[in-house]
GUVOLO-84999 format. One line per 10 residues: number of its first residue (from 0); their letters; for each residue x, y negated, z negated of N, C-alpha, C. Coordinates in steps of 0.05 Angstrom, whole numbers, always signed. Example, Ala and Ser with C-alpha at 12.3 -4.5 7.8 and 13.67 -1.06 7.14 Angstrom:
<sites>
0 = as = +264:+114:-156:+246:+90:-156:+264:+66:-156; +257:+45:-142:+273:+21:-143:+258:-1:-157 .
</sites>
This chain:
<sites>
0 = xxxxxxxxxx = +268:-622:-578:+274:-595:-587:+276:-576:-563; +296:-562:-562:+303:-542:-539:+285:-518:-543; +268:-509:-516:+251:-496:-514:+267:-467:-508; +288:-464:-480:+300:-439:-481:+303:-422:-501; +322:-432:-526:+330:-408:-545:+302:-393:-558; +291:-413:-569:+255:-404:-575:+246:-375:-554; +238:-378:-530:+229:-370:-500:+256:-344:-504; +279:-343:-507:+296:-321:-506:+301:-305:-526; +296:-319:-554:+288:-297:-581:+263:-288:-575; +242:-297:-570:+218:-287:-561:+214:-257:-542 .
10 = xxxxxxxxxx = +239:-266:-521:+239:-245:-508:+256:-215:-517; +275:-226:-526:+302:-206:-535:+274:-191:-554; +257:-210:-578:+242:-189:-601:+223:-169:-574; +215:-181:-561:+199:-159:-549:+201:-140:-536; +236:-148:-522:+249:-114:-513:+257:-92:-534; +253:-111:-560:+267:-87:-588:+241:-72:-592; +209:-90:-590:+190:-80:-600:+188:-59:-584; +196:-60:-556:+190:-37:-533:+200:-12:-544; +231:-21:-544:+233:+8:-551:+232:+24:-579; +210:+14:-593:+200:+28:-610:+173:+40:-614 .
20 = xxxxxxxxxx = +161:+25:-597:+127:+33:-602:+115:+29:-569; +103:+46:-570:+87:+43:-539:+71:+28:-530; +45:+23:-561:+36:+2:-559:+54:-29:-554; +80:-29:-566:+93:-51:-557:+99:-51:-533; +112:-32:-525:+111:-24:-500:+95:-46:-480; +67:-24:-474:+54:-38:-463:+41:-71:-463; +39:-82:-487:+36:-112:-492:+54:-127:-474; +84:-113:-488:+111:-126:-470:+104:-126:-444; +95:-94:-427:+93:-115:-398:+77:-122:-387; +53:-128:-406:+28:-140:-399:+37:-170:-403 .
30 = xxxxxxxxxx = +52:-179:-424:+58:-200:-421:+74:-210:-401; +85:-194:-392:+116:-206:-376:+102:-208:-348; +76:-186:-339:+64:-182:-315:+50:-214:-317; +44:-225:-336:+28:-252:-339:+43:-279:-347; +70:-274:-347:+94:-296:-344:+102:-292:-321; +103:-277:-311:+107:-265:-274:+96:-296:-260; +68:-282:-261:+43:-286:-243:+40:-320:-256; +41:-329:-281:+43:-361:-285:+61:-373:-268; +88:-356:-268:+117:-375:-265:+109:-379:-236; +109:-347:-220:+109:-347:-188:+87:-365:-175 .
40 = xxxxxxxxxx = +64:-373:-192:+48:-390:-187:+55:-414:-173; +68:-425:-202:+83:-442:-199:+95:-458:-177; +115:-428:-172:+133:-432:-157:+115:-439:-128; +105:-417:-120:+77:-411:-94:+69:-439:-103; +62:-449:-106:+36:-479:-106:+65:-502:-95; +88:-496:-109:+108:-513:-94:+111:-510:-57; +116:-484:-60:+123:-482:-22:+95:-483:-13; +73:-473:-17:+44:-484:-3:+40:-514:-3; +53:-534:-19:+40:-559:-18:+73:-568:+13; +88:-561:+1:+112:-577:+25:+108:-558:+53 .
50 = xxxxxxxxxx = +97:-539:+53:+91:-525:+76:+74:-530:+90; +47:-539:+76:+20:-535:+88:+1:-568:+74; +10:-573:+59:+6:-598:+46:-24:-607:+29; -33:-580:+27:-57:-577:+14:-68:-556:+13; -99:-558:+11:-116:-528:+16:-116:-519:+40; -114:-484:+46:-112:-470:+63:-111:-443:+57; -126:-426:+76:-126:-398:+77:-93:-397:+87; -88:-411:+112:-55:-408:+108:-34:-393:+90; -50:-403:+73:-25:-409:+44:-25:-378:+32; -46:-365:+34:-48:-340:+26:-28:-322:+29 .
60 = xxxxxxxxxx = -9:-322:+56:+12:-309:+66:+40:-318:+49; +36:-335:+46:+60:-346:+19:+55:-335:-12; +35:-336:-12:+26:-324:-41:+28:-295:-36; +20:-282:-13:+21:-249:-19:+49:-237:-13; +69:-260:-5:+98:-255:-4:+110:-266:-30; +105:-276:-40:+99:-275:-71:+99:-255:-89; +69:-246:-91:+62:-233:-108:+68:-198:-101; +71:-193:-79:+89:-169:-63:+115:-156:-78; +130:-181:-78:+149:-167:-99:+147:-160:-135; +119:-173:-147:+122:-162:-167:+128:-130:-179 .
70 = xxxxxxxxxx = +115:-119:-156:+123:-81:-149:+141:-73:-161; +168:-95:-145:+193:-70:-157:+199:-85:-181; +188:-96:-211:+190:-106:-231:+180:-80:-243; +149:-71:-234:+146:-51:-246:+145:-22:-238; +163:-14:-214:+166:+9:-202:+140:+25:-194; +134:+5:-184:+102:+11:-174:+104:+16:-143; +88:+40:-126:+98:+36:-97:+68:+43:-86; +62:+32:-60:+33:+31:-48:+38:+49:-26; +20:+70:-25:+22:+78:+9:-7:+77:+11; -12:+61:+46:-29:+49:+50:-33:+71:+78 .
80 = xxxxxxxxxx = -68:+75:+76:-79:+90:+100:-97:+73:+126; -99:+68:+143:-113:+55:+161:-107:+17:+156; -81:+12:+155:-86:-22:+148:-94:-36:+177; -89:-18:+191:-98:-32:+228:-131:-36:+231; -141:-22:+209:-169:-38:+211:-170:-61:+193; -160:-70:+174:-160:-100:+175:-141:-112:+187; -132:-107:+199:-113:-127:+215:-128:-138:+239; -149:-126:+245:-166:-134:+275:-176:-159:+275; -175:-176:+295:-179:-198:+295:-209:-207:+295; -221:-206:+280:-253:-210:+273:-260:-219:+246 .
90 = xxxxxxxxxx = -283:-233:+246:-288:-243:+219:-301:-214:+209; -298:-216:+181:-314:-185:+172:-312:-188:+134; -330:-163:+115:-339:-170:+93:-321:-156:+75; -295:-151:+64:-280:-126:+59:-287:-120:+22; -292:-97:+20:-309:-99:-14:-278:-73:-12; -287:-74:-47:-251:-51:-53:-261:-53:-93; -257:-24:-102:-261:-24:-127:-236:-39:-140; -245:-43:-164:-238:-67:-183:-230:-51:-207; -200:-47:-220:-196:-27:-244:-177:-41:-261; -159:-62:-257:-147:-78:-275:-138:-108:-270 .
100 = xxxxxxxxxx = -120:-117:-286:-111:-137:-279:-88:-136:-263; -87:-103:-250:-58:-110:-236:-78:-105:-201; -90:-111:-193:-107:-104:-178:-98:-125:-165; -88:-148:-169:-76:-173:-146:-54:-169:-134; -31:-144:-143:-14:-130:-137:-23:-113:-103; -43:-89:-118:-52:-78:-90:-69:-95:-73; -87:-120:-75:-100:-124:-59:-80:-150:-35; -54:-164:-53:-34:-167:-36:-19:-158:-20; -27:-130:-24:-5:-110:-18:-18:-108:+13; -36:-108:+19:-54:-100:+43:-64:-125:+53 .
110 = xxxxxxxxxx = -67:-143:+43:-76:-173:+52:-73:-176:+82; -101:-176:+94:-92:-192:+126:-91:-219:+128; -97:-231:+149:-76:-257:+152:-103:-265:+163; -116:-295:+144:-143:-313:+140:-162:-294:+136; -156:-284:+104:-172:-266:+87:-168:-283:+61; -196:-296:+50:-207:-305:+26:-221:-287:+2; -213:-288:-14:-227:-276:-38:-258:-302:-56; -274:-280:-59:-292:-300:-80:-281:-299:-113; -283:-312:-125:-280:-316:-151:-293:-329:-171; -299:-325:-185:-313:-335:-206:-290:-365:-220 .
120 = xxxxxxxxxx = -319:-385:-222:-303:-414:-223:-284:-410:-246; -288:-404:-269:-274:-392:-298:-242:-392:-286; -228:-384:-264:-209:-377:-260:-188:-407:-251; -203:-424:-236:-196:-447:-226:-181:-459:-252; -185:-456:-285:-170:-465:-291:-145:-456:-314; -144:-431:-299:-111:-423:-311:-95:-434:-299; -88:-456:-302:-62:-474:-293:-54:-471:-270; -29:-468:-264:-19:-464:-245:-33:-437:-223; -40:-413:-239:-59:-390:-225:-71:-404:-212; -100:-426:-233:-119:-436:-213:-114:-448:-193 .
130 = xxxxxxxxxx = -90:-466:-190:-84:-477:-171:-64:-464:-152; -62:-445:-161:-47:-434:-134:-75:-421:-120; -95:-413:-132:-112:-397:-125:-130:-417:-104; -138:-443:-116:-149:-461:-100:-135:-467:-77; -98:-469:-78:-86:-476:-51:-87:-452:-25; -90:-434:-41:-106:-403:-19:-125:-407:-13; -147:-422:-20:-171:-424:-5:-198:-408:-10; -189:-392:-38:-207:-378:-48:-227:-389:-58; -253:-388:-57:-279:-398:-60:-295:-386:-90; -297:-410:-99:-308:-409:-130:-338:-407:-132 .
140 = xxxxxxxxxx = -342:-396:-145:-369:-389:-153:-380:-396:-184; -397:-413:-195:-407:-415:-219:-432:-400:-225; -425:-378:-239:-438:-357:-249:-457:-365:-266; -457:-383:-279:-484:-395:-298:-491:-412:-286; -501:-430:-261:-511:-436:-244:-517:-411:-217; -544:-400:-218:-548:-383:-194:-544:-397:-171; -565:-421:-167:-574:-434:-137:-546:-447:-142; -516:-451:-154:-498:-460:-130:-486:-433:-123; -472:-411:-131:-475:-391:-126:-486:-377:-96; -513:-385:-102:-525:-381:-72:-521:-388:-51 .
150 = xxxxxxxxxx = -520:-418:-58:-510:-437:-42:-480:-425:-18; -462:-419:-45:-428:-411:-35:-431:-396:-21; -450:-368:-21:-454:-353:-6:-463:-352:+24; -485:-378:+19:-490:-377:+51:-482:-397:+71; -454:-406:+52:-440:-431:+69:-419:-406:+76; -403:-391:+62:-385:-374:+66:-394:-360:+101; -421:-353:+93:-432:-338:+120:-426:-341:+152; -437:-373:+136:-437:-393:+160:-398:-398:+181; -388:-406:+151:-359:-411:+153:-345:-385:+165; -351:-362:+162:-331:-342:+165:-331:-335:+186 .
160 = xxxxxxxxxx = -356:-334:+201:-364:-335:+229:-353:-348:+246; -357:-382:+247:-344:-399:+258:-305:-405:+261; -299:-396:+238:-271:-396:+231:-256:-368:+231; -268:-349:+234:-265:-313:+244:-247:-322:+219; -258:-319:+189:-247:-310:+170:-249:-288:+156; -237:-263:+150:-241:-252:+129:-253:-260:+94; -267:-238:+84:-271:-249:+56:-278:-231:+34; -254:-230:+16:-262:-210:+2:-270:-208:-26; -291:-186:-28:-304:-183:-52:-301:-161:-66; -304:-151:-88:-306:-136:-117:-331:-128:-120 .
170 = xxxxxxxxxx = -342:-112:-104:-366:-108:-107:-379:-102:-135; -360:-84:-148:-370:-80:-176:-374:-94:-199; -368:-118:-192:-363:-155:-208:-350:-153:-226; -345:-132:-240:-320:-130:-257:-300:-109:-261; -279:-109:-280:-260:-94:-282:-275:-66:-289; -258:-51:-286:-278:-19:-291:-253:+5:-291; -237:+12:-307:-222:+36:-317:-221:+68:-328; -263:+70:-323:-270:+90:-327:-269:+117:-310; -258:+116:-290:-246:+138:-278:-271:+144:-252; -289:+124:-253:-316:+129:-229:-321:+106:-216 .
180 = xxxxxxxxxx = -329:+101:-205:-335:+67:-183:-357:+69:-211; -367:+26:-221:-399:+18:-226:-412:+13:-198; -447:+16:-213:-454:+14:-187:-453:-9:-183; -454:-20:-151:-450:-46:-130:-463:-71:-132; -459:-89:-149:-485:-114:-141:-481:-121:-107; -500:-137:-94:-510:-134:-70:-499:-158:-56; -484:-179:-74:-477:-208:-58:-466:-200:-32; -448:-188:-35:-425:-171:-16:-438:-160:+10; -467:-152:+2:-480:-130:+33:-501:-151:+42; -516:-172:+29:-527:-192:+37:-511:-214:+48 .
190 = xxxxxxxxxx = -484:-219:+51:-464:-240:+65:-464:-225:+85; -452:-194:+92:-450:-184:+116:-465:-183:+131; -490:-178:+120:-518:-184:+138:-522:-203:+158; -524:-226:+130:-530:-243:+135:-510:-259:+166; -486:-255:+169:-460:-259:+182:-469:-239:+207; -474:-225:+200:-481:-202:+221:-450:-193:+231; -432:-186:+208:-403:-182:+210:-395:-154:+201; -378:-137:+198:-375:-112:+187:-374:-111:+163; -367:-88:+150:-362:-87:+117:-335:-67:+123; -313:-74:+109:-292:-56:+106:-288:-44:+81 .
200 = xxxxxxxxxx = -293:-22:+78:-285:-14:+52:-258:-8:+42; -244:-19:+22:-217:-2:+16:-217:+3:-12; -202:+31:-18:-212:+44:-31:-170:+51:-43; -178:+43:-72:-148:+47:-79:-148:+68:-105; -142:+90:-106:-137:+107:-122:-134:+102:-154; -142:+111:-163:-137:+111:-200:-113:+105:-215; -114:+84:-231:-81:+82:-235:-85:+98:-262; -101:+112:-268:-93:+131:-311:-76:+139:-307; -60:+146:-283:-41:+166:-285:-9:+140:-304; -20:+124:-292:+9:+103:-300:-8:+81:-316 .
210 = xxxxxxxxxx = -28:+76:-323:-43:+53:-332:-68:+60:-347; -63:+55:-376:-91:+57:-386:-96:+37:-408; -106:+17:-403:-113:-2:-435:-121:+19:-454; -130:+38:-463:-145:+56:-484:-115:+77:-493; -100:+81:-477:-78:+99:-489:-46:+85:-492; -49:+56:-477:-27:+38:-480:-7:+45:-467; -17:+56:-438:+7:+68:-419:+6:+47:-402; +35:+50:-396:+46:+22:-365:+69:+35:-358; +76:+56:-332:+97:+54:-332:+92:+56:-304; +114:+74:-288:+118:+64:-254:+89:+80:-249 .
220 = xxxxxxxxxx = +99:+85:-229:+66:+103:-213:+68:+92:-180; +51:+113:-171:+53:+105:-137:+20:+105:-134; +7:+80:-120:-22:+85:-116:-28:+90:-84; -46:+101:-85:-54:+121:-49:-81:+90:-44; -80:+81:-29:-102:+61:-19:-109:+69:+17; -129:+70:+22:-144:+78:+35:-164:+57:+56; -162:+53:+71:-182:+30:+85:-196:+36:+96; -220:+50:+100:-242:+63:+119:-251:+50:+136; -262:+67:+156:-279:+53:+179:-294:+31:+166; -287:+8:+186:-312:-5:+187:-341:-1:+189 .
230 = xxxxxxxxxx = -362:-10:+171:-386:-7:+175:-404:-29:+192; -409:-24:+212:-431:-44:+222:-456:-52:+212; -459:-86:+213:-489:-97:+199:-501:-105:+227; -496:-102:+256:-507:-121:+279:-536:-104:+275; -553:-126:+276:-579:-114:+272:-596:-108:+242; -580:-110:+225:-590:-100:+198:-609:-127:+201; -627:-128:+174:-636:-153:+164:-642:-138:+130; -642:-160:+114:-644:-156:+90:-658:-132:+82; -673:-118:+87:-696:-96:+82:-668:-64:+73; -652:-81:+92:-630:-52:+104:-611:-54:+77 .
240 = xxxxxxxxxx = -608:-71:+58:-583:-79:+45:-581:-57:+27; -609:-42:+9:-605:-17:-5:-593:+4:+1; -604:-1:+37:-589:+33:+43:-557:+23:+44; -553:+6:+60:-522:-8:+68:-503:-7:+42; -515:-21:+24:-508:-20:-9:-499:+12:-16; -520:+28:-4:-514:+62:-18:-493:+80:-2; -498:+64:+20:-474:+77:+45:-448:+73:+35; -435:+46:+27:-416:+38:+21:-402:+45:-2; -425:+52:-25:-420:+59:-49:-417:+93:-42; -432:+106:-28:-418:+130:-31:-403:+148:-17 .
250 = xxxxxxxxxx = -393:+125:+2:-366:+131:+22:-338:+125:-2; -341:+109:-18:-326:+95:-30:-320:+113:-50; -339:+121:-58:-339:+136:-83:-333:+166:-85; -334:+173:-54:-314:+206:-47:-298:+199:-42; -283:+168:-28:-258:+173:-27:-247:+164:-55; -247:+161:-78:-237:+149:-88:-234:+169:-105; -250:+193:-108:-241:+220:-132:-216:+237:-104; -224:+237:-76:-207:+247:-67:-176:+240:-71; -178:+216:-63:-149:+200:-66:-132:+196:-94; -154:+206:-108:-142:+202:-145:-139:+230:-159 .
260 = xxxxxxxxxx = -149:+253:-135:-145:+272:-145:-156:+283:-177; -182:+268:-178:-200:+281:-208:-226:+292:-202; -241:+303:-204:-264:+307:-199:-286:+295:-203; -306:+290:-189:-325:+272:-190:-348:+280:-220; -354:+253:-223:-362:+264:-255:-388:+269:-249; -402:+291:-254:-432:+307:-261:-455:+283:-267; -469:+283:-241:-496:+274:-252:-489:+241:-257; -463:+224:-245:-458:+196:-242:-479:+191:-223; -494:+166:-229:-510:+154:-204:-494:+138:-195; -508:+132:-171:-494:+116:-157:-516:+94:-141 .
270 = xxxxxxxxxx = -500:+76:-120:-522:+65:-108:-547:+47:-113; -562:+41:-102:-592:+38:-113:-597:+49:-142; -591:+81:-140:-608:+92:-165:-599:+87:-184; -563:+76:-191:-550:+66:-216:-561:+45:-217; -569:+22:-200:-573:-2:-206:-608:-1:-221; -622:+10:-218:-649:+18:-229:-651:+34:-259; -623:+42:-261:-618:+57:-286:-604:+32:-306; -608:+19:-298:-599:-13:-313:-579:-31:-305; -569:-26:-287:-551:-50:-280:-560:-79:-269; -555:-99:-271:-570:-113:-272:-574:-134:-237 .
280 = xxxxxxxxxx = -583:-146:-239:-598:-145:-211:-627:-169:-214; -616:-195:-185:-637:-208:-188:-660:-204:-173; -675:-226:-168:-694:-226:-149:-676:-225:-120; -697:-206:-100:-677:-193:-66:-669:-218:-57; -686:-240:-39:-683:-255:-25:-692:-289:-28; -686:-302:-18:-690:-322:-20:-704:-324:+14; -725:-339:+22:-734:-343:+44:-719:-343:+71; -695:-352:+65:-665:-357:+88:-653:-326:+89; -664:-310:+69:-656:-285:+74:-628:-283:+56; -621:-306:+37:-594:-306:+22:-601:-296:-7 .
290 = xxxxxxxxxx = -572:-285:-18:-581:-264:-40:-590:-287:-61; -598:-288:-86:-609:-305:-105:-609:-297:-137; -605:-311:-156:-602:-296:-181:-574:-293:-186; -573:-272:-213:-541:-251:-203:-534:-240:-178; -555:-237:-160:-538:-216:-147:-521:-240:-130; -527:-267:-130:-512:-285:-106:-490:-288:-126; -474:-279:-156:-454:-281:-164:-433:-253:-166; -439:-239:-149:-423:-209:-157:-405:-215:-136; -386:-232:-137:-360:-231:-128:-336:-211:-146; -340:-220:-173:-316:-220:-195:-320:-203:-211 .
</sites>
């Protein structure tokens, strides 16, 4: 049985649904943003294997030439402030708030060259995604196992150092559309430590203006992303990670009402003091000084 005509009535009904309802609208190119990102997969896991012939941070530069052009699909445009600080040739810890699923868009968009992302193992098996994700070199984490978790973390340490890799994390471990940074779990400021490597913050502006799951908007939009000074850990040791943790969170968190142009919401904690107001949070250290619990899973 021929699959095309199926796959092309499918599509033709969902450009009719568009232009009648918004909510269709938006489904339509949430779906199409996720036939994108399957197909290009795809495609990416082909030229990474005849290019590079396996796993590799390599491969990442093929994938973010890739996933680069999804942009002009959805008339989306990035202007980017300070990218010459990740471009420096040093291993270092780069954290950046976390607001949808188009967030692989901007964080390609800026990608330096032998820069790894953590991810939660869950992801390894969307098909072709996972495996394009594995042929990048991105490092899996199993979140219902702490001590391997831990483990990833303080091999990453070890590894990023020796191999002057980049590695980047989500400090906020999950998606977050509320218009404020969550506060920070600590995996992220205990690697840098521990590495004795910088923390780069980048800081990408609010997409409500073009994107909201709650009002079913998707349309173009331009996002302002921002890359701040580097923060130095030479010298910290674990004791330092609350303040380091609060530094980052609230450098992050003025630029991010600045650059989005809303006002900072009244009486938001932040820092340490959100995380005591319930966010959740394991035991500090493990004897090696590596994070333990949840906090050695707040990649994702």
């Amino acid at each position: 049985m021929e699959l095309w005509p199926w796959l092309t009535a499918a599509l033709l009904l969902l450009l009719l649904l568009a232009q009648l309802s918004r909510s269709a609208r938006f489904y339509a190119k949430i779906g199409l943003y996720c036939a994108f990102c399957f197909t290009t997969a795809a495609l990416a896991a082909v030229v990474c294997l005849l290019r590079h012939g396996g796993r590799t941070v390599e491969n990442m530069s093929i994938i973010s030439w890739f996933v680069r052009s999804f942009k002009y699909a959805y008339g989306l445009r990035f202007e980017v402030k300070g990218r010459e600080t990740l471009d420096e040739d040093r291993p270092c810890v780069i954290i950046s708030n976390h607001q949808s699923i188009l967030d692989m868009m901007g964080l390609m968009e800026v990608l330096p060259d032998r820069c790894v992302q953590i991810a939660k193992r869950e992801l390894l098996f969307l098909g072709p995604v996972g495996l394009i994700m594995y042929l990048g070199g991105v490092l899996f984490i199993n979140r219902q196992r702490s001590q391997t978790a831990m483990s990833v973390i303080t091999d990453v340490g070890e590894r990023m150092v020796r191999e002057k890799l980049k590695v980047w994390i989500y400090p906020e471990g999950t998606r977050n559309d509320n218009g404020d940074l969550l506060p920070f779990k600590k995996g992220a400021f205990y690697l840098a430590i521990q590495a004795q490597v910088p923390i780069i913050p980048v800081v990408y502006s609010s997409f409500s203006s073009f994107y909201s799951c709650k009002t079913k908007l998707f349309t173009s939009g331009t996002i302002q992303v921002e890359v701040l000074d580097a923060i130095p850990t030479r010298g910290l040791t674990v004791a330092d990670v609350p303040k380091l943790l609060d530094t980052c969170h609230q450098a992050m968190r003025t630029r991010f009402f600045h650059i989005s142009k809303i006002p900072p919401k009244n009486g938001a904690p932040s820092g340490p003091a959100a995380q005591e107001n319930g966010a959740p949070s394991g035991p500090a250290t493990q004897e090696n000084g590596a994070p333990s619990g949840p906090d050695a899973q707040e990649a994702q």
